[in-house]
C-alpha positions as CSV (number, residue, x, y, z in Angstrom):
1,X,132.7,106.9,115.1
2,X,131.5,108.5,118.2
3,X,134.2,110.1,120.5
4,X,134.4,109.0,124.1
5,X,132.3,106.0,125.9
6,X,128.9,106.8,126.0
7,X,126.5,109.8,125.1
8,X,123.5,111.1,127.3
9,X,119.9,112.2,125.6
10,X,116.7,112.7,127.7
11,X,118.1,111.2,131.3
12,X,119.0,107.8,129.7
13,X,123.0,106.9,128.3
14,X,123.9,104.9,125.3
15,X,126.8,103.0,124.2
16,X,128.6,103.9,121.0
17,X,127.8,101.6,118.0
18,X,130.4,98.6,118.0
19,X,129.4,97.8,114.0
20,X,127.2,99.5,112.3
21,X,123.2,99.5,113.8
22,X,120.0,99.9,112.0
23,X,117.0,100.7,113.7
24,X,114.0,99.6,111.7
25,X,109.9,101.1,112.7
26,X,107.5,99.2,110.6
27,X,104.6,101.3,110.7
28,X,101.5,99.3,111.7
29,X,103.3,96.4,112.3
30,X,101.0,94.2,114.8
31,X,102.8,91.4,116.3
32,X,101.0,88.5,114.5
33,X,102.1,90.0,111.4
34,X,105.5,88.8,111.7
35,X,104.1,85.5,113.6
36,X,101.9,84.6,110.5
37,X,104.7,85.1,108.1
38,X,106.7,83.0,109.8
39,X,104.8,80.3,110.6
40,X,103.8,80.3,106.4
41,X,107.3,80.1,105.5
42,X,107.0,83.8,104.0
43,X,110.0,85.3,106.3
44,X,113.4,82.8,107.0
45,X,115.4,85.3,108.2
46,X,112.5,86.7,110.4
47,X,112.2,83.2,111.2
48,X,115.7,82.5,112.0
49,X,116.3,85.8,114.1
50,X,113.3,84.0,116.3
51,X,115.8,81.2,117.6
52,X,118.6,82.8,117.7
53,X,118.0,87.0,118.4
54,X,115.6,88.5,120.8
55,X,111.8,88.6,119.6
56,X,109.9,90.6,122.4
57,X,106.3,91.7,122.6
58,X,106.4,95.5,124.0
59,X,104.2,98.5,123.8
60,X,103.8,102.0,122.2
61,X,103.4,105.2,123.6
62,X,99.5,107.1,123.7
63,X,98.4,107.3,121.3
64,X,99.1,104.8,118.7
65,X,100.0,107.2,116.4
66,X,102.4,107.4,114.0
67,X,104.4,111.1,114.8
68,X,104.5,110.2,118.9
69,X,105.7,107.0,118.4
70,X,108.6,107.9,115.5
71,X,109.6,110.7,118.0
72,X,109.4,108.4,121.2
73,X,111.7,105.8,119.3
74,X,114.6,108.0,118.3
75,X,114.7,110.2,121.9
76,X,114.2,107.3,123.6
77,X,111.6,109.3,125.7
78,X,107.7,109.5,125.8
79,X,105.3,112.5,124.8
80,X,105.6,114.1,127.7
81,X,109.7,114.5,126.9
82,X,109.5,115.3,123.6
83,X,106.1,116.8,122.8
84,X,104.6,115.1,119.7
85,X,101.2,114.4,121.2
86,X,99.7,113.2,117.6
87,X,99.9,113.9,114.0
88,X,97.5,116.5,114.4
89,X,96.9,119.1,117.1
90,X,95.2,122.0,118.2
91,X,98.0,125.5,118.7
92,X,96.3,127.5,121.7
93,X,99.3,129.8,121.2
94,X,98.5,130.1,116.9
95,X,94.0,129.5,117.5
96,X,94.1,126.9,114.7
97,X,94.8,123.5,113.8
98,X,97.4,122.1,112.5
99,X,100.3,119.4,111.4
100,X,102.7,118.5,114.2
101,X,105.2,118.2,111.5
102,X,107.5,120.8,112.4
103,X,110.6,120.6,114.5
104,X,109.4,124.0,116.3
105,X,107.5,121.8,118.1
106,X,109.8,119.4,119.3
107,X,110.9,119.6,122.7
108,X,114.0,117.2,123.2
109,X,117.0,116.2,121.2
110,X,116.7,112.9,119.0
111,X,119.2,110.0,119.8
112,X,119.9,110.3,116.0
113,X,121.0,114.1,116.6
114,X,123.4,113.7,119.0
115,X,125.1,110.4,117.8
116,X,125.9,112.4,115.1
117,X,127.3,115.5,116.8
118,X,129.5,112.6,118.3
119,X,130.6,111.5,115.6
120,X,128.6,109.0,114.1
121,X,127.7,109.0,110.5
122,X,124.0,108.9,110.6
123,X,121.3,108.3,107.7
124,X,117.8,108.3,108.0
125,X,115.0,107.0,105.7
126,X,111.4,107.4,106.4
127,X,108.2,106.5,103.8
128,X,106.6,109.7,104.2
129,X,108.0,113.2,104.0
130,X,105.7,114.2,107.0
131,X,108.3,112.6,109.2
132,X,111.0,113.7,107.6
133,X,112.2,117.4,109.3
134,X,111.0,115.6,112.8
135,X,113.5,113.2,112.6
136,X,115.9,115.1,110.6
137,X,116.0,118.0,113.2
138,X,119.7,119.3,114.2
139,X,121.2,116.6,112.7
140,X,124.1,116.2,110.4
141,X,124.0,113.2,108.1
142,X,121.5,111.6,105.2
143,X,117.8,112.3,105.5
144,X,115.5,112.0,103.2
145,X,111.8,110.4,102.1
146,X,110.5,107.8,99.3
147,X,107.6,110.7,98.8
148,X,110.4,112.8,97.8
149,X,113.3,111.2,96.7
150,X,113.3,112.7,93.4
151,X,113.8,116.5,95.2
152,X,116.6,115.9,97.3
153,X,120.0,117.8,98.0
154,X,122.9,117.6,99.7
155,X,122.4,121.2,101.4
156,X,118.7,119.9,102.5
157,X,119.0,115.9,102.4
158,X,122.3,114.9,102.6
159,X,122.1,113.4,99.5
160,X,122.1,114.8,95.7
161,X,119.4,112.5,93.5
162,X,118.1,109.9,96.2
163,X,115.7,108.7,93.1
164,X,119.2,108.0,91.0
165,X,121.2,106.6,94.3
166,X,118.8,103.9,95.0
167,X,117.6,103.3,91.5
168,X,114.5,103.0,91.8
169,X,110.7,104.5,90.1
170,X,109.6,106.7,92.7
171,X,106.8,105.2,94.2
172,X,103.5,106.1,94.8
173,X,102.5,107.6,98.5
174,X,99.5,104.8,98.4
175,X,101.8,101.4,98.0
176,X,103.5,98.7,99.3
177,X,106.6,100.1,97.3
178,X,106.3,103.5,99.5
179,X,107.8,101.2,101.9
180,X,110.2,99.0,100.0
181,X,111.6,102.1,98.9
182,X,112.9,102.7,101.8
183,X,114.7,99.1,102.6
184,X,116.3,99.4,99.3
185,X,117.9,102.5,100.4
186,X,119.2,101.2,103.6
187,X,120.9,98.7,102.0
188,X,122.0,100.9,99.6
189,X,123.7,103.1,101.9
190,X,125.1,100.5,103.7
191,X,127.0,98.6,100.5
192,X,127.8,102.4,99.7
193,X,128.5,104.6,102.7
194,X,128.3,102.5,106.0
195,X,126.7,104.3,108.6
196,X,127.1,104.1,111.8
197,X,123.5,104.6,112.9
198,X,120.8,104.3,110.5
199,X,117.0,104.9,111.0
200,X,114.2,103.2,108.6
201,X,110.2,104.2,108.6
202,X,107.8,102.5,106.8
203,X,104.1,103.4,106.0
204,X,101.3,101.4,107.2
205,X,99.6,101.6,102.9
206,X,99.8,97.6,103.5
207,X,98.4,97.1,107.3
208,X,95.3,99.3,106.7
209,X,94.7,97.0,103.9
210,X,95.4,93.4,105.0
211,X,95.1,91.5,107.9
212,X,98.0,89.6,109.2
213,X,98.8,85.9,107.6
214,X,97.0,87.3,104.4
215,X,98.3,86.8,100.8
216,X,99.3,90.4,100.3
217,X,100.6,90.7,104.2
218,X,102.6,88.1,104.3
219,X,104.3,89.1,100.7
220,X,104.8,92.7,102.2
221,X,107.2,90.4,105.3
222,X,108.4,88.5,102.2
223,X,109.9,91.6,100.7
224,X,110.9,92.8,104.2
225,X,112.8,89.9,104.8
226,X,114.8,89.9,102.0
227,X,116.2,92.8,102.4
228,X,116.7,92.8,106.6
229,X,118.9,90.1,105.3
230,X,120.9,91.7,103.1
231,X,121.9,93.9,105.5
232,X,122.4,91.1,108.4
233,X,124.9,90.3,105.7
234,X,126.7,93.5,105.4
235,X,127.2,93.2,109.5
236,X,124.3,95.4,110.6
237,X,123.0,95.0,113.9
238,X,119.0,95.3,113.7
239,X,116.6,96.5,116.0
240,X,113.3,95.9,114.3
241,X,109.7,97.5,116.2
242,X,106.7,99.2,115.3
243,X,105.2,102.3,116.3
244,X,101.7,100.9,116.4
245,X,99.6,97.8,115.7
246,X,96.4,97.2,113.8
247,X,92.8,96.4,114.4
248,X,89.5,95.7,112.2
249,X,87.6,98.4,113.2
250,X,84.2,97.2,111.6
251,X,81.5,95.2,112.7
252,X,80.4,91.4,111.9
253,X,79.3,92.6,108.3
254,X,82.7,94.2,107.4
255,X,80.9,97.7,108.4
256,X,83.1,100.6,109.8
257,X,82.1,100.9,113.5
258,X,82.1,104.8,114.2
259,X,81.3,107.3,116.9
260,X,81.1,111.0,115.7
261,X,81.9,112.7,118.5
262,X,81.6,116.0,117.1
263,X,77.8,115.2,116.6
264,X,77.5,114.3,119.9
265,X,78.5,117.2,121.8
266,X,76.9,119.7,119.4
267,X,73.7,118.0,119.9
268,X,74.1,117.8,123.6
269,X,76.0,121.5,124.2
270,X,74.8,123.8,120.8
271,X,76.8,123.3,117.4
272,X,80.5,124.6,117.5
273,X,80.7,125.3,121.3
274,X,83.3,122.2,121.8
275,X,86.1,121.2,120.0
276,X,86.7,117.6,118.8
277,X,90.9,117.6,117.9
278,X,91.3,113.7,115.9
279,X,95.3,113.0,116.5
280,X,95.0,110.6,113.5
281,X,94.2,113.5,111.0
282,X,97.7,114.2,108.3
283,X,97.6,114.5,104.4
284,X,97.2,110.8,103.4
285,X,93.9,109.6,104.6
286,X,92.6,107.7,101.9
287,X,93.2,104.4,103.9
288,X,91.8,105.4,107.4
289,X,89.3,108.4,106.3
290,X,91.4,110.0,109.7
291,X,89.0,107.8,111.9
292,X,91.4,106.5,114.6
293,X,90.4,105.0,118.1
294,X,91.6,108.3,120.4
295,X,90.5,111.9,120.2
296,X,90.8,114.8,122.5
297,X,87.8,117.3,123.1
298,X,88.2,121.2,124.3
299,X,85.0,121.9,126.0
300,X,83.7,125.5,126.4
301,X,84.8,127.0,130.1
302,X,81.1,126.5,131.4
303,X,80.5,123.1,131.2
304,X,81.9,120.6,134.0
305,X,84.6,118.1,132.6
306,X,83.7,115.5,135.0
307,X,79.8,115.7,133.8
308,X,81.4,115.3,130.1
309,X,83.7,112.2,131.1
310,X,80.9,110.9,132.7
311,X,78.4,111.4,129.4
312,X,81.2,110.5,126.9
313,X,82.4,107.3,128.8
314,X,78.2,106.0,128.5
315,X,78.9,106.2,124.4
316,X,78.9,102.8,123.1
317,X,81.9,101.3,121.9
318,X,84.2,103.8,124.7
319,X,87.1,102.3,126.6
320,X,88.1,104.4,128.4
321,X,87.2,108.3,128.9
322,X,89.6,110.7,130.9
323,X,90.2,113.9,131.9
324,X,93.2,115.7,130.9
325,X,95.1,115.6,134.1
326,X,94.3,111.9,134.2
327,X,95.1,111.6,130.7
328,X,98.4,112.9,130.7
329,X,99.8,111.0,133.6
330,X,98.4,107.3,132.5
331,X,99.6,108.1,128.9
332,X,102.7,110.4,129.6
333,X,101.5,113.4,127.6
334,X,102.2,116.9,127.3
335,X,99.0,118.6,129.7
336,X,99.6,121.8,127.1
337,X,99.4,119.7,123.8
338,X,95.6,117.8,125.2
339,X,92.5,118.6,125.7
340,X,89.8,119.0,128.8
341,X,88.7,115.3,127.9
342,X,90.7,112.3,126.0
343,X,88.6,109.9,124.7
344,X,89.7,106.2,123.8
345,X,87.2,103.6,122.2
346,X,87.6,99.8,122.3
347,X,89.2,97.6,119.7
348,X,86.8,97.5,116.6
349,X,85.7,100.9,117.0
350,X,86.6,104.7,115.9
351,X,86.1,108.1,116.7
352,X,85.4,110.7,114.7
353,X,84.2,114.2,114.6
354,X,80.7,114.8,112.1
355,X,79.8,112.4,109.6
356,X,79.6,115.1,107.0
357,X,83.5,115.5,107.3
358,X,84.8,112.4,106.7
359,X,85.3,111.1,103.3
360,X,85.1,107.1,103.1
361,X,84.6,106.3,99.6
362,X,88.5,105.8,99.5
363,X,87.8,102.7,100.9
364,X,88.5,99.4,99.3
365,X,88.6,97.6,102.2
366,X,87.2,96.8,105.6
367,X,88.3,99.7,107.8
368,X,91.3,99.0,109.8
369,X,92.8,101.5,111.7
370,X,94.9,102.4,115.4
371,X,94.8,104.9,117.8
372,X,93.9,103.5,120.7
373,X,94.9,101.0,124.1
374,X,94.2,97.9,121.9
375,X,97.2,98.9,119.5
376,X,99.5,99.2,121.9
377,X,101.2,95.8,121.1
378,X,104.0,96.4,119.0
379,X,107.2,93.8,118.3
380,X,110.8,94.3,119.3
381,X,113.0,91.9,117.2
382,X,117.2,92.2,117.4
383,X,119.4,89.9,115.2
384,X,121.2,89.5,118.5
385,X,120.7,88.1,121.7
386,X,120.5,90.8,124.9
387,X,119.9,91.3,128.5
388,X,116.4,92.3,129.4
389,X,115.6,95.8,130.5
390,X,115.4,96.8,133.7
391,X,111.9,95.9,135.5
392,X,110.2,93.7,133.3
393,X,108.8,96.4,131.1
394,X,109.4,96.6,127.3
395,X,108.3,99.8,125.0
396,X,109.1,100.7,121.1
397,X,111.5,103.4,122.5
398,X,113.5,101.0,124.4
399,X,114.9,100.0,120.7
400,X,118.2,102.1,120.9
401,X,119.2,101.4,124.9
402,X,118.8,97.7,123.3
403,X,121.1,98.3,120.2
404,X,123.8,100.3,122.4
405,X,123.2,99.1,125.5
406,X,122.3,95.8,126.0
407,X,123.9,93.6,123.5
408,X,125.1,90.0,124.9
């Protein structure tokens, strides 16, 4: 247990866990996902927390990612803090692109990190191993992936045979079970080892795929539920949020909507002479094609960014187009981690770079995907009543100054 009252990380205090907490991001999780499940009897404890927890609407950080928002949740700060600006980003300092997967380029201690360098016994679980070392970083407790649960260690992990301790197939990366892997080692570790803090991440395999109040949705809350029960039985107190929603990104005929930047500005400036960077972009694209409604563009030094704002923002399907200044302050993002221009497009559409590059016969589905303003909307559901946060405002990284904080 933590020593002492309370514990500072980025400019905001926390309270030390009075039982144990469990913070829960359900990757992809639009609001009326849980709404639909409830309201077609898929989710009674869901349902149940509704009358008698706290069930907020709040928003994600820019973009609706999922690497900014993971790292926004467990530092309780946004990009600017911590600086994930996307799965994906271009190094100035390296002259390449590449994963922001590793802690190197994280710039803030995680809630997670010091709780346990308090004293807490921590364990986190997340879907995909991307996350893993990003969330794991500096801290002393369990921390492993479904991907990989059959590789873990206790020097690494925190945990010899993860495959063996939950007892469970190991999943594949492209499934629901990805996801329920990881509830069924929560509860695991809570009827074995009782943490103090734990941390849950799901993969969005599901929301890509079905729309909310759908058959498969709603059995994907169903399995949920079950086990956010269990551990409402084991005397967890649960912070449940998201770290983006979801959107159809198609047109009337089920037909992807898509702007290929990339095209664009090589046939307005010369092929190659700007760079289209898609945040988006990791290892496991099969269900998105790594089209995603926000991209950044590097624009060669003799072309005027307010001319390129100004022609980008005319593209159909655009939101909103900014310049990087602009950009950062409206979205709280790190100036060195964007581009000259950010580009954001409306609700069903995405961005892309050329149409050569992006693979879609993976697709067995209408394109849904996230990215942009439009997936902001994200839930915020506790097992327990609490006092609202100060002015009004509610975001996904508010989750742990709820859980510690503001408890009734």
């Amino acid at each position: 247990m933590i020593d002492g009252p309370t514990i500072e990380v980025n400019g905001r205090r926390y309270g030390r866990p009075r039982s144990p907490i469990v913070v829960v991001c359900v990757d992809g999780c639009e609001p009326e996902y849980l709404d639909r499940a409830v309201e077609h009897g898929a989710t009674p404890w869901l349902a149940a927390v509704q009358k008698r927890g706290t069930w907020l609407v709040g928003e994600c950080v820019m973009p609706s990612f999922t690497n900014p928002n993971n790292l926004s949740i467990v530092t309780g700060a946004p990009p600017s803090v911590h600086g994930i600006s996307g799965n994906y980003f271009w190094d100035p300092n390296a002259g390449i692109e590449v994963m922001m997967n590793d802690p190197k380029y994280l710039r803030a201690e995680t809630i997670l990190a010091r709780l346990a360098a308090a004293g807490a016994t921590v364990a986190v679980v997340t879907a995909k191993d991307k996350l893993r070392r990003l969330l794991g970083h500096r801290l002393t407790g369990v921390c492993f992936s479904s991907e990989k649960a059959n590789e873990t260690t206790d020097a690494e992990h925190g945990i010899a045979d993860g495959l063996g301790f939950v007892g469970r197939p190991l999943p594949s990366v492209y499934s629901a079970e990805l996801s329920e892997f990881v509830f069924a080692a929560g509860v695991r570790l809570m009827e074995t080892m009782r943490p103090d803090v734990m941390y849950l991440s799901t993969t969005d395999y599901v929301q890509h795929k079905h729309a909310p109040g759908t058959p498969a949705a709603d059995a994907f809350y169903r399995m949920m539920d079950g086990y956010l029960a269990r551990l409402d039985e084991l005397g967890a107190t649960i912070a449940l949020t998201a770290d983006h929603g979801m959107n159809a990104k198609t047109d009337a005929a089920g037909r992807p909507q898509v702007v290929y930047l990339q095209d664009v500005v090589d046939a307005w400036l010369g092929p190659a002479r700007a760079r289209v960077i898609l945040p988006i972009t990791d290892p496991y694209v099969v269900h998105h094609g790594a089209l995603g409604s926000y991209a950044t563009i590097y624009l060669p030094p003799d072309v005027s960014v307010e001319d390129a704002v100004a022609q980008l923002a005319r593209l159909p399907g655009m939101e909103v187009v900014l310049d990087r200044k602009e950009a950062c302050r409206r979205f709280e993002l790190p100036e060195d981690r964007v581009g000259d221009v950010v580009v954001v497009s409306e609700r069903h559409t995405v961005v892309g770079t050329s149409a050569s590059r992006h693979d879609l016969s993976g697709l067995d589905a209408p394109l849904r995907s996230h990215g942009g303003l439009s997936e902001q909307r994200v839930p915020l559901v506790l097992n327990r009543r609490t006092r609202p946060a100060a002015g009004g405002r509610v975001r996904n990284f508010d989750a742990f100054d709820l859980v510690l904080n503001r408890l009734v």
